[in-house]
Every structure is written in structure tokens, then in C-alpha cells.
C-alpha distance (Angstrom), angle and dihedral (degrees) to the residues before:
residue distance angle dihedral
X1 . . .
X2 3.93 . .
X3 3.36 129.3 .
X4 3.97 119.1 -158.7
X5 3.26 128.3 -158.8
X6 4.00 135.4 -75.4
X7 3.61 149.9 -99.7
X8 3.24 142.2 -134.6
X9 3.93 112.1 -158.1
X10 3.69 131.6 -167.2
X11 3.87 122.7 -149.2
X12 3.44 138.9 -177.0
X13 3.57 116.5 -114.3
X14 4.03 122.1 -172.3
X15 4.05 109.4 -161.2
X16 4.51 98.9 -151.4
X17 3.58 124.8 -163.7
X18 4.41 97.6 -151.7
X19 3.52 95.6 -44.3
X20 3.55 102.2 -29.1
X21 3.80 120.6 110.6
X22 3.54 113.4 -137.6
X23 3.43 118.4 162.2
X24 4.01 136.6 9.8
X25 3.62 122.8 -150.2
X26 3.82 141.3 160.3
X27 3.56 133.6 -104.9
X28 3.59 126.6 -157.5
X29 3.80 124.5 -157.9
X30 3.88 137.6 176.5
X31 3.78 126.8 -158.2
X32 3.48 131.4 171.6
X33 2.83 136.7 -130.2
X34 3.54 108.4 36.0
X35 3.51 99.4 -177.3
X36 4.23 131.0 25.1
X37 3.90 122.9 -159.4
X38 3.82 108.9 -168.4
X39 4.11 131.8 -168.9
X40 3.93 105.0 -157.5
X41 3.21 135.4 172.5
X42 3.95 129.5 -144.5
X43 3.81 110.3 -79.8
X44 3.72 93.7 10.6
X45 3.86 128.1 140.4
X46 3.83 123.7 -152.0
X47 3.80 131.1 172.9
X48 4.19 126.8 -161.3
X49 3.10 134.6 168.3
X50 3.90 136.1 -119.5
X51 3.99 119.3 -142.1
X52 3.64 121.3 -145.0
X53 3.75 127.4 168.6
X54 4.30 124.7 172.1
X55 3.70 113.1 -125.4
X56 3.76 92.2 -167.0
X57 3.65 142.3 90.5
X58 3.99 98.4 -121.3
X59 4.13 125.8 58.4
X60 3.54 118.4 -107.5
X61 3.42 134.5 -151.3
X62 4.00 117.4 -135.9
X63 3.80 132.9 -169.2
X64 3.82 117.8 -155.6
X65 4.58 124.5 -158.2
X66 3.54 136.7 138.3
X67 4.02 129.7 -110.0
X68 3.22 138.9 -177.2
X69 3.82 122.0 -108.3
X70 4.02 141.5 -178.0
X71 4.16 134.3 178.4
X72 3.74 125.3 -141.5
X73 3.31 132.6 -141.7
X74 3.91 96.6 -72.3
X75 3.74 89.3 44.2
X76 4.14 98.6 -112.3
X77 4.17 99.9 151.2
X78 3.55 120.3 -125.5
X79 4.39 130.0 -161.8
X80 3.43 132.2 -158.2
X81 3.69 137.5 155.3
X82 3.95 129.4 -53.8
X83 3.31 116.3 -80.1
X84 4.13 109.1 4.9
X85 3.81 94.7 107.0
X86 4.06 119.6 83.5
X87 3.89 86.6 -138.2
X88 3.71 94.4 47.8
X89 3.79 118.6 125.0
X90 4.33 89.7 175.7
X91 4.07 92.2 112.6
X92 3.62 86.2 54.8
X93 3.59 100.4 56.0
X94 4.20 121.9 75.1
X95 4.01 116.5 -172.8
X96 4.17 124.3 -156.5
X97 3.04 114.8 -143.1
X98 4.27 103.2 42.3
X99 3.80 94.6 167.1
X100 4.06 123.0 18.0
X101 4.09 136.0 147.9
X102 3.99 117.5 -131.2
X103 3.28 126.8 -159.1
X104 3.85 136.1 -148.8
X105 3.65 114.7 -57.3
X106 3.95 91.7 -4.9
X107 3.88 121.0 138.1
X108 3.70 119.0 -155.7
X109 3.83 140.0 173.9
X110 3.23 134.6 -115.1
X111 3.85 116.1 -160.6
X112 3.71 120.1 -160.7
X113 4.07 121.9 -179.3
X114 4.45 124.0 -145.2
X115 3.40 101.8 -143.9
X116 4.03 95.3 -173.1
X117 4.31 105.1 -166.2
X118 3.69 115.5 -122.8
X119 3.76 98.0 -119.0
X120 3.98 90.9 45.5
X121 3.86 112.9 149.6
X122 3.66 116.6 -116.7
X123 4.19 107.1 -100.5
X124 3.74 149.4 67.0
X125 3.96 127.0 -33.3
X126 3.15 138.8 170.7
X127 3.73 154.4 179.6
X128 4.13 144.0 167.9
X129 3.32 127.4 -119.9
X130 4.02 105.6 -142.7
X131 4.17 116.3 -149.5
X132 3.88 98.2 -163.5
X133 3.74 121.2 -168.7
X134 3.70 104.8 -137.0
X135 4.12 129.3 -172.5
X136 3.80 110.2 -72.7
X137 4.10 122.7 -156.7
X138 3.51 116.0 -137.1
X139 3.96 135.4 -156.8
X140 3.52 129.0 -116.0
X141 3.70 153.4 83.6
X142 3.71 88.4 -46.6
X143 3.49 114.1 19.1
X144 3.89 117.1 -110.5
X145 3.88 129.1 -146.4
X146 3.89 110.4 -152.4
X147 3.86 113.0 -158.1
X148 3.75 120.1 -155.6
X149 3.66 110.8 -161.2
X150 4.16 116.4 -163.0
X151 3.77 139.7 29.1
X152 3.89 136.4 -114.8
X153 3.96 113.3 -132.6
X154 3.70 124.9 -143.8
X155 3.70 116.9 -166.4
X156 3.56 121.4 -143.3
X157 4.40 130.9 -158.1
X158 3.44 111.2 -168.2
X159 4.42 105.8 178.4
X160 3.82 110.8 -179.6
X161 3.79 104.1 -158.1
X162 3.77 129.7 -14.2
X163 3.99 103.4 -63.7
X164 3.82 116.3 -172.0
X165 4.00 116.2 -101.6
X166 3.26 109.3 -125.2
X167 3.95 111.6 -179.1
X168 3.71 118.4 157.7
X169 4.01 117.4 -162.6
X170 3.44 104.1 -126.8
X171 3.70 113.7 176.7
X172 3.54 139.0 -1.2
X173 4.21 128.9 -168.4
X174 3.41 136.0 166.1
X175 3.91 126.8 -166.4
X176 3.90 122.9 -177.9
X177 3.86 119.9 -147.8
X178 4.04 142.0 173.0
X179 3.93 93.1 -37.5
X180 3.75 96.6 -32.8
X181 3.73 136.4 86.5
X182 4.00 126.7 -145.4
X183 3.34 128.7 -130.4
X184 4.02 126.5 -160.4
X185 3.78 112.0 172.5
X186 4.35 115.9 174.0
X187 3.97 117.7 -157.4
X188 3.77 119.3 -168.7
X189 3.78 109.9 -161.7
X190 4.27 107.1 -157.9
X191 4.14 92.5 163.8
X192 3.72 123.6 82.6
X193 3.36 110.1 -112.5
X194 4.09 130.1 52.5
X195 4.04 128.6 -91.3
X196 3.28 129.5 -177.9
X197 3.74 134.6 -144.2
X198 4.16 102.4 -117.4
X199 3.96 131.2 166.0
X200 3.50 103.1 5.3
X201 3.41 129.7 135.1
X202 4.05 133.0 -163.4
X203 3.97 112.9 -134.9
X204 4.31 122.6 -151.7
X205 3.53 111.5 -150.7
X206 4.21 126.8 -175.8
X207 3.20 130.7 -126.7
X208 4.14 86.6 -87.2
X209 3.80 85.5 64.3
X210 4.31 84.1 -114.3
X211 3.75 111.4 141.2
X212 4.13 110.3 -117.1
X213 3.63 97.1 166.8
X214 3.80 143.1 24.7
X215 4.30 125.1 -172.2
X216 3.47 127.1 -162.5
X217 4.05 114.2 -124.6
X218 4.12 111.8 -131.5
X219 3.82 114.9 -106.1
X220 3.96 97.5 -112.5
X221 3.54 139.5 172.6
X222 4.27 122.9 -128.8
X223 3.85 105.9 -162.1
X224 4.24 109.7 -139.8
X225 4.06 111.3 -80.2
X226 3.64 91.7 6.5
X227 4.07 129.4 110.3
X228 3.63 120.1 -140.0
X229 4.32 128.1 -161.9
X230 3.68 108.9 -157.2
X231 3.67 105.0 -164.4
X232 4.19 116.1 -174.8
X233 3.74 139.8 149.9
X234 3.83 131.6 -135.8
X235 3.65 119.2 -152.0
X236 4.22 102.3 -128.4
X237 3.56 136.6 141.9
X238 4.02 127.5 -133.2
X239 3.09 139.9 -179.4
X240 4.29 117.5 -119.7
X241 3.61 105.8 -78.1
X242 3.88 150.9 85.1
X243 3.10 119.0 -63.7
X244 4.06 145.2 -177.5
X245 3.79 130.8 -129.6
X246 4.29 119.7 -165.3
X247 3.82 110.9 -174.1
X248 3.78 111.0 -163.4
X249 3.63 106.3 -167.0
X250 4.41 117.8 -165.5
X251 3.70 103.0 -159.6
X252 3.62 104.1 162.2
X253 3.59 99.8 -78.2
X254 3.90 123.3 123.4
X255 4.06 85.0 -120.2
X256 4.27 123.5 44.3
X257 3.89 123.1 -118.6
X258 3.83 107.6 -121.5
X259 3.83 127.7 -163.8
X260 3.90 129.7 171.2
X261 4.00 130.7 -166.6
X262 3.67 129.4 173.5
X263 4.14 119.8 -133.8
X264 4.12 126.7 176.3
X265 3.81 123.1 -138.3
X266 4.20 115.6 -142.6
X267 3.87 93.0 8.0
């Protein structure tokens, strides 16, 4: 299983007397990880854990459930309820706690259980684990209601076997502005489970063939039968000429996906 990274994640909190708003403040949470890749196997039980810690001076009061989610071709996210999606592993997950307060500077753990089911089709799944802020009463001579406004998103891979990745390299242009170049990359995904793009770099060569430039490629997900444009810009400066761009793409496979495109600068 890998673990990846974590996030810190601001929200807006508005502290009401009744139903008058008095005050706004922030509230700054960290929770790691932000992102799970699991190998399972049909049948198979695994349980993790979810770190949360508050960054803030007031408690909070958090609500934990799972949704489903998918990404289209642009990569803009999209939830919806447990279970609706083909590729959906939410019914399989449980969390502990579902409801819990945190105070200042306290750390807690979330623990969620993959329940994989025995006649589970080799492929991809996936679900998101949603960390809701929820309304939060508070003591005192008049008694407080702290609102918590947003939600923290964990995303959960679930692959049940050892599918084959099957990425095809579909498209590949390059555009060079006022001291930037663009990139456009487009991944067609015709396997069943996800892969993503990771450690790959783009190299800009002259017209002597000497490199004067290389770009790292974002780490991004491509969900199974879906394609996916990745469109970025790196700022760089060349001189006006012709130039050639290589994109070497490492998506899992034992060999790399390679694309190259020409572009001018000042022409």
C-alpha cells in the first residue's frame, strides 16, 4: 500500500450567537494521508489509519463517510453517493470514528477498514473518504454554536489483482508564448484499473540537437476507459528559433511512452 503525502487545509469557520453572526475566523487542519493506493486481493481485509491533527485555537467538531467520486477528461473531481459507480469500492470501506470533537493542538486517528468481496472482479476501484466539518456547541455563559464550513477529501485506490496497464499516448503539442512554453499532453486509458503519469520529464532541444531546457510532467491520475488532456505551462526563456520537444512519459509499464513535436519561438 502507498501512502502520499498530506494536507494542510484552511476553512472558514463563523462562531454565531442564536442566529447572529458575530465573528469569522480561520481554521487550519492537517491530515495525512491525502491520497491511498492499495494492492488487494479478492476476499482480503486491510485496515489503515487516517491522521488528523487541529492547527487552531478552538475545538472542532468533524463528521467522517465515504462517497463515490470520478474525474473527466480535464481532471475537475466529481462526488456522489456510495455505491452508484461500477468502479466504486465505498460499500467496502467502514471508518471509526464517524462523528468526534478535536481540540486545539490534538491529533487523532481515523481508522477505516477494505473489506475486498470474495467474488471481486480483477481491476481498479475506488472511493473517497469525506472529513466534513459539522456545527459544534460550545460552553459558556451563553451557549455558542461553532459552524465549520468545508470538507477535507481523502482519495482512495483499491486494485484487486494485477490488471494489465494499458495507456496509449495519444497526443502531444507544444505552443511557445511571452517567456513561457505550453504543454498539452492526451492519455487514453483502455485497461481497467487507473495509472498515473509520475516522474517524467519533457526535454527542448535546438536545432543542434543540444538540450536547453528540461520540464517536469505533473504526477496525474487516468481513471480506466477514460482519456485525460493535461494542459500546463512552464515559465522558460528562448531564444527565436525552432525548436524540439521529447516527452517521455513512465506510466507503470515495463517500457516508457514517448512523443515528440516541434514549436518555433518569435516566428
Amino acid at each position: 500500500m502507498k501512502k502520499l503525502g498530506y494536507a494542510v487545509v484552511l476553512l472558514s469557520i463563523a462562531v454565531c450567537f442564536s442566529s447572529a453572526r458575530l465573528a469569522m475566523a480561520q481554521m487550519s487542519l492537517m491530515v495525512s494521508p491525502i491520497r491511498v493506493d492499495q494492492q488487494v486481493k479478492a476476499g482480503s481485509e486491510e485496515t489503515n489509519v487516517i491522521d488528523i491533527s487541529n492547527h487552531f485555537t478552538d475545538p472542532t467538531r468533524i463528521a467522517v463517510h465515504v462517497e463515490d467520486w470520478t474525474m473527466n477528461r480535464k481532471g475537475d473531481v466529481g462526488f456522489s453517493p456510495a455505491g452508484g459507480d461500477p468502479s466504486s469500492c465505498a460499500k467496502w470501506i467502514k471508518v471509526n470514528p464517524t462523528d468526534f470533537r478535536l481540540e486545539p493542538a490534538q491529533n487523532r486517528q481515523i481508522r477505516y477498514s477494505l473489506s475486498v468481496p470474495p467474488d471481486a472482479k480483477e481491476g481498479g476501484y475506488r472511493a473517497a473518504i469525506i472529513l466534513e466539518g459539522k456545527p459544534l456547541q460550545v460552553e459558556g455563559a451563553a451557549k455558542r454554536v461553532m459552524t465549520l464550513n468545508g470538507r477535507i477529501v481523502v482519495i482512495v485506490y483499491a486494485t484487486v489483482g494485477a490488471p494489465e496497464v494499458k495507456a496509449q499516448f495519444q497526443d502531444f503539442q507544444v505552443a511557445a508564448g511571452n517567456k513561457e512554453v505550453s504543454f498539452k499532453i492526451t492519455m487514453v486509458n483502455q485497461g481497467d484499473a487507473h495509472f498515473r503519469v509520475k516522474k517524467s520529464f519533457i526535454t527542448l532541444k535546438n536545432q543542434n540537437g543540444e538540450e536547453v531546457g528540461k520540464v517536469e510532467v505533473p504526477d496525474i491520475p487516468v481513471l480506466p476507459g477514460a482519456t485525460r488532456d493535461l494542459e500546463f505551462k512552464k515559465e522558460i526563456t528562448l531564444p527565436k528559433g525552432t525548436y524540439l520537444a521529447e516527452a517521455v512519459l513512465d506510466v507503470g509499464k515495463e517500457d516508457f511512452l514517448g512523443r515528440k513535436n516541434s514549436f518555433s519561438v518569435g516566428r
